[in-house]
C-alpha positions as CSV (number, residue, x, y, z in Angstrom):
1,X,26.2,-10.2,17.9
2,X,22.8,-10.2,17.9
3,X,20.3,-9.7,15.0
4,X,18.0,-6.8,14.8
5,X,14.3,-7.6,14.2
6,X,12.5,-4.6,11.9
7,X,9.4,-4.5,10.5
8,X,9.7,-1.8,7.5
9,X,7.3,1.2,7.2
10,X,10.0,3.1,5.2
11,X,11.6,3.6,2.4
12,X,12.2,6.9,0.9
13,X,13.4,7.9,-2.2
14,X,17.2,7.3,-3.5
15,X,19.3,10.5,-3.1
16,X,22.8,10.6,-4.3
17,X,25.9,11.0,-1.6
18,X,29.6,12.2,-3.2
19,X,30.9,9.5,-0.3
20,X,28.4,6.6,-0.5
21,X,26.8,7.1,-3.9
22,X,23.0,6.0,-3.9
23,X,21.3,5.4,-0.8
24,X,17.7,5.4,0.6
25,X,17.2,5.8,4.2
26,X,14.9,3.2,5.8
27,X,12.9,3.0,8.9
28,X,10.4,1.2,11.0
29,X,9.7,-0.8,13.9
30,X,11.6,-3.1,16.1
31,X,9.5,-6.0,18.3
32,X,9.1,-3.7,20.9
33,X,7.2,-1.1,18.7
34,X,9.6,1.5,19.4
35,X,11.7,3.4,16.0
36,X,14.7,2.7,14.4
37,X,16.2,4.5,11.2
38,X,18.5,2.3,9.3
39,X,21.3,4.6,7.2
40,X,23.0,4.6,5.1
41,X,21.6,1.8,2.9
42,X,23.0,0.9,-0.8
43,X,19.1,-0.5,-1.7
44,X,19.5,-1.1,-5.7
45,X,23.0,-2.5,-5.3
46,X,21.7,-5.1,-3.0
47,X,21.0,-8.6,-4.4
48,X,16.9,-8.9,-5.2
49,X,16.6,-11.4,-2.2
50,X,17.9,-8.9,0.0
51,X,15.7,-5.8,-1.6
52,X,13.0,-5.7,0.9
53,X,9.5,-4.2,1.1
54,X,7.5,-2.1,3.4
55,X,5.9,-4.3,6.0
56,X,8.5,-7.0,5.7
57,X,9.7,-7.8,8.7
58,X,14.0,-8.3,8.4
59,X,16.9,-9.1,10.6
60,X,20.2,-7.5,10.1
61,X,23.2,-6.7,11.8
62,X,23.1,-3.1,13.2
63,X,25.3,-0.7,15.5
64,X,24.8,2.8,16.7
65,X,25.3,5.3,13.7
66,X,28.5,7.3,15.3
67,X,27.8,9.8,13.2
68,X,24.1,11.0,14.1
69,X,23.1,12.2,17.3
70,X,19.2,11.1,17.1
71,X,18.5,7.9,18.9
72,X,16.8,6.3,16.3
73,X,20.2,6.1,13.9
74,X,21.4,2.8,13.3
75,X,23.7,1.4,10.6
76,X,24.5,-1.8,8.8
77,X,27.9,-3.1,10.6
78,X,29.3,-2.8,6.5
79,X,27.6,-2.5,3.3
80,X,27.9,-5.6,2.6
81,X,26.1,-6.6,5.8
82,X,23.2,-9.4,4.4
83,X,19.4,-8.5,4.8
84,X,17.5,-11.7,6.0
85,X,13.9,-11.1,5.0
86,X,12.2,-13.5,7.1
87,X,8.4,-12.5,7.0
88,X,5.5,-10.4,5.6
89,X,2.7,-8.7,7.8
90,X,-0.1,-8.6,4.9
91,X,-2.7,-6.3,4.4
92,X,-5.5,-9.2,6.3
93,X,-8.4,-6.8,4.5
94,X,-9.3,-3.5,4.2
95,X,-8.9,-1.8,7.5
96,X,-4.8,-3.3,7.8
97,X,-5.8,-4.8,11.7
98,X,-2.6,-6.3,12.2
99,X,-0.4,-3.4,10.7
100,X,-2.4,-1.2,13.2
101,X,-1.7,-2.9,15.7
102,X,2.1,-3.1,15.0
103,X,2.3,0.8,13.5
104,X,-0.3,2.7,15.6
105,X,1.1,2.2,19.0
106,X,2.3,5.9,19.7
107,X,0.2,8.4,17.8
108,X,1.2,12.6,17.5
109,X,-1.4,15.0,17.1
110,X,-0.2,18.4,18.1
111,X,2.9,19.2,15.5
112,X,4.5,21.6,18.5
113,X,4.3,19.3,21.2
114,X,6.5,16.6,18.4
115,X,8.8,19.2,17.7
116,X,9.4,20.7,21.0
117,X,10.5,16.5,21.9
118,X,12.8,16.6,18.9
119,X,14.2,19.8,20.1
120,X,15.1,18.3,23.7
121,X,18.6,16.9,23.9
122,X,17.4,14.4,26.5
123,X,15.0,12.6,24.3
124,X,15.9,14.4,20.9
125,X,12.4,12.5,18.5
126,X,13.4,12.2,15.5
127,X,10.7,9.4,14.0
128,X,6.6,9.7,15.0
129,X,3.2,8.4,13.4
130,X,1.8,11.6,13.4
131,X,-2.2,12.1,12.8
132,X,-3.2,15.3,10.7
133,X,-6.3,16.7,12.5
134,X,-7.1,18.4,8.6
135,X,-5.6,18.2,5.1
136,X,-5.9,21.3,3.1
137,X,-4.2,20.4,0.2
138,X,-1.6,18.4,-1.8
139,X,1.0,20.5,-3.2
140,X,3.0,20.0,-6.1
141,X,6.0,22.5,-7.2
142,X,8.8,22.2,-9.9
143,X,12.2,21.0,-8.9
144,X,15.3,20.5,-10.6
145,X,15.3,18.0,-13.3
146,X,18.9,16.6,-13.1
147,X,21.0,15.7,-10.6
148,X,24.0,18.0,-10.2
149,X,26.4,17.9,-12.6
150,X,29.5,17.5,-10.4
151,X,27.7,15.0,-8.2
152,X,27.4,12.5,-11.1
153,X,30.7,13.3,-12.6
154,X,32.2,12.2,-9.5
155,X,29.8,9.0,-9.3
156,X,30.2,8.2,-12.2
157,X,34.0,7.9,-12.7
158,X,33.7,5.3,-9.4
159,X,31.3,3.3,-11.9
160,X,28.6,3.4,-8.6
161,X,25.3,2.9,-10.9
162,X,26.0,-0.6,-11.9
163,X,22.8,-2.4,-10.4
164,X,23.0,-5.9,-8.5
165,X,21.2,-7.5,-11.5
166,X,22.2,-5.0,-14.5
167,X,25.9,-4.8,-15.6
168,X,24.8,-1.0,-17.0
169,X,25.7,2.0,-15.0
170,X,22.0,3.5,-14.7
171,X,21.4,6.3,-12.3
172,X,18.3,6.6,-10.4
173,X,16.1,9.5,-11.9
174,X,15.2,12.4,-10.1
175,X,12.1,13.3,-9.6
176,X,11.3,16.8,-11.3
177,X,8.2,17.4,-9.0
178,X,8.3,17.9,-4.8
179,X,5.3,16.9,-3.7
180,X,4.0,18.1,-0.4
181,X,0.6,18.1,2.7
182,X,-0.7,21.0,3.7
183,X,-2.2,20.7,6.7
184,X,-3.2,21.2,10.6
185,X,-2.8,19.8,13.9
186,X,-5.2,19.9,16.5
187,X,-4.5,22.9,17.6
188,X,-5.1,24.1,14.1
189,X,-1.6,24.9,13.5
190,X,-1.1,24.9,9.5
191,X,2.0,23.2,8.2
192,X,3.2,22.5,4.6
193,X,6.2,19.4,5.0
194,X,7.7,17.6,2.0
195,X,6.7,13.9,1.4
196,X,10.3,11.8,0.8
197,X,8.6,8.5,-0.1
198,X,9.9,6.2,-2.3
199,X,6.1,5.5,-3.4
200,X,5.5,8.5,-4.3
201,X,7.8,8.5,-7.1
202,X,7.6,5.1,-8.1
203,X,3.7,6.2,-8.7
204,X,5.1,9.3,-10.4
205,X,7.5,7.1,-13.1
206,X,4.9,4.7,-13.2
207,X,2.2,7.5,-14.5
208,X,4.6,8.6,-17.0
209,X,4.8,5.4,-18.2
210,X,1.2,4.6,-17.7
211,X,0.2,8.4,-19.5
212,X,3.1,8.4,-22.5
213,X,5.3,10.9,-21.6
214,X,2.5,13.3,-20.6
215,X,3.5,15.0,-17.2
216,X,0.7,16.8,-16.9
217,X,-1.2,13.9,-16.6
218,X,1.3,12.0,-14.6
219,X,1.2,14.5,-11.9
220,X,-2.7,14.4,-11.9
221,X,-2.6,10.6,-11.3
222,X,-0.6,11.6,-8.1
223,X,-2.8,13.7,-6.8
224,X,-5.9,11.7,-7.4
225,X,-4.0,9.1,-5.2
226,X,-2.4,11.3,-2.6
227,X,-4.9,13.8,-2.2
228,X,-8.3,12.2,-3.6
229,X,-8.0,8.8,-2.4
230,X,-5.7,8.6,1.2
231,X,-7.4,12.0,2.4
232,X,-11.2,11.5,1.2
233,X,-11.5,8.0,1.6
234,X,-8.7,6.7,3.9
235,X,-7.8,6.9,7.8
236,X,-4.4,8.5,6.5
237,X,-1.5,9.1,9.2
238,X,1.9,10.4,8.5
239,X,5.7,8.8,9.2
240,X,7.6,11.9,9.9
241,X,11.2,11.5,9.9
242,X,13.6,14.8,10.7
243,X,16.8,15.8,8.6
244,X,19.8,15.4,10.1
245,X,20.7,18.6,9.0
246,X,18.2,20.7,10.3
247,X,17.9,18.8,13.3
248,X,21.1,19.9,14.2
249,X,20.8,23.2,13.2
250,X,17.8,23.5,15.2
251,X,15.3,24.4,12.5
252,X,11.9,25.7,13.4
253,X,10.6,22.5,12.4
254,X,13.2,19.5,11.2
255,X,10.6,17.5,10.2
256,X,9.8,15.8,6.6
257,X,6.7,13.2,5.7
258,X,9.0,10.2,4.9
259,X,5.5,7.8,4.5
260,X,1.9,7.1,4.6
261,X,-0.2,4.9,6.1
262,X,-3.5,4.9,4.7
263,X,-6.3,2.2,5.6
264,X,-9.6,2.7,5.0
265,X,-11.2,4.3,7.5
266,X,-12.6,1.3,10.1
267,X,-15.8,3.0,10.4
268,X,-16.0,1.8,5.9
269,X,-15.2,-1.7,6.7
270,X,-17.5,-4.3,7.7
271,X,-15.4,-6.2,11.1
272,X,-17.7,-8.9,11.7
């Protein structure tokens, strides 16, 4: 069987299954430039050769995920299936030229023309580059702290924490923050969708870390990246990925931000 080529442009953050334990859902492009959502994914378990980063390009073995409708759904052929890493597309400078060229081939701009495609059983979009026409505001809103209780109870008697290079049972935490856009299309539509990023929380920990303990501070740090650096300064696009669940159920709008991309606007950067 044949390898699948992917250059990753996603990674969102771990989430806890009772039937897989901790996965992350990734995504990006094949060689073609068209989508492809790689899921279920036990990322931290993996060996570190085989834990890859956005904008590394891997091979895999993949089949159709039986169990999602959305055309984009593909699945390791087991767990254990090996991740080949074979290259890195780097940044080449300020404006990202090459990643454009490989991410930017199919840009949304008009949130109800995206949705009304995911909606349409013939074509059923469930993955875009979308371009906000205006961002309003970055949005930050208490969440639960903790996993729940009976989730980890049952993880935990499996012993599913134990990391590929730790022999500790160590659960991922969970983020006590959801951290969203507001914005509008080009229609000026308004919208207000949850980002899912694994960066985004690795910036949040990292803060904490960075700013003692103080979460007040931590959460500022966010924002002066999110909102005061990709929106003021950068040419930011979103990766919108929908839910399976409220894809199927139809939902007024099944989509969540799942990334960024955020050059610097070309119009900054000196090309020649």
């Amino acid at each position: 069987m044949a390898l699948t080529k992917v250059l990753i442009a996603v990674k969102t953050y771990p989430t806890l299954s009772f039937k897989y334990d901790e996965l992350v859902c990734t995504a990006g492009f094949r060689e073609d430039g068209t989508w492809i959502r790689i899921y279920p994914v036990k990322f931290r378990q993996r060996p570190y050769a085989q834990q890859y980063s956005k904008y590394q390009w891997i091979e895999m073995d993949l089949v159709k995920n039986e169990k999602d409708f959305r055309p984009e759904s593909f699945r390791p052929v087991t767990h254990e299936t090996e991740i080949k890493i074979v290259s890195e597309v780097k940044p080449d400078g300020d404006a990202w030229h090459e990643r454009r060229k490989l991410v930017l081939g199919k840009i949304y701009y008009n949130l109800d023309e995206l949705i009304a495609e995911a909606k349409n059983k013939d074509i059923s979009t469930s993955l875009a580059v979308f371009k906000p026409t205006v961002v309003k505001d970055f949005v930050i809103e208490d969440t639960d702290r903790e996993w729940s209780k009976e989730k980890l109870a049952s993880l935990q008697q499996l012993n599913l924490f134990a990391s590929a290079t730790d022999d500790k049972a160590e659960v991922v935490r969970k983020l006590p923050y959801k951290f969203s856009y507001k914005f509008e299309d080009n229609n000026g539509k308004e919208s207000t969708l949850m980002i899912e990023d694994w960066e985004i929380g690795a910036l949040y920990w990292n803060m904490i870390a960075q700013y003692e303990g103080n979460e007040a501070k931590a959460i500022d740090g966010v924002r002066n990246k999110y909102f005061d650096d990709f929106v003021k300064t950068k040419d930011l696009h979103f990766f919108l990925g929908t839910t399976l669940e409220f894809h199927a159920r139809n939902a007024p709008n099944p989509f969540v931000i799942i990334g960024t991309f955020h050059p610097k606007l070309v119009s900054q950067v000196k090309l020649f």
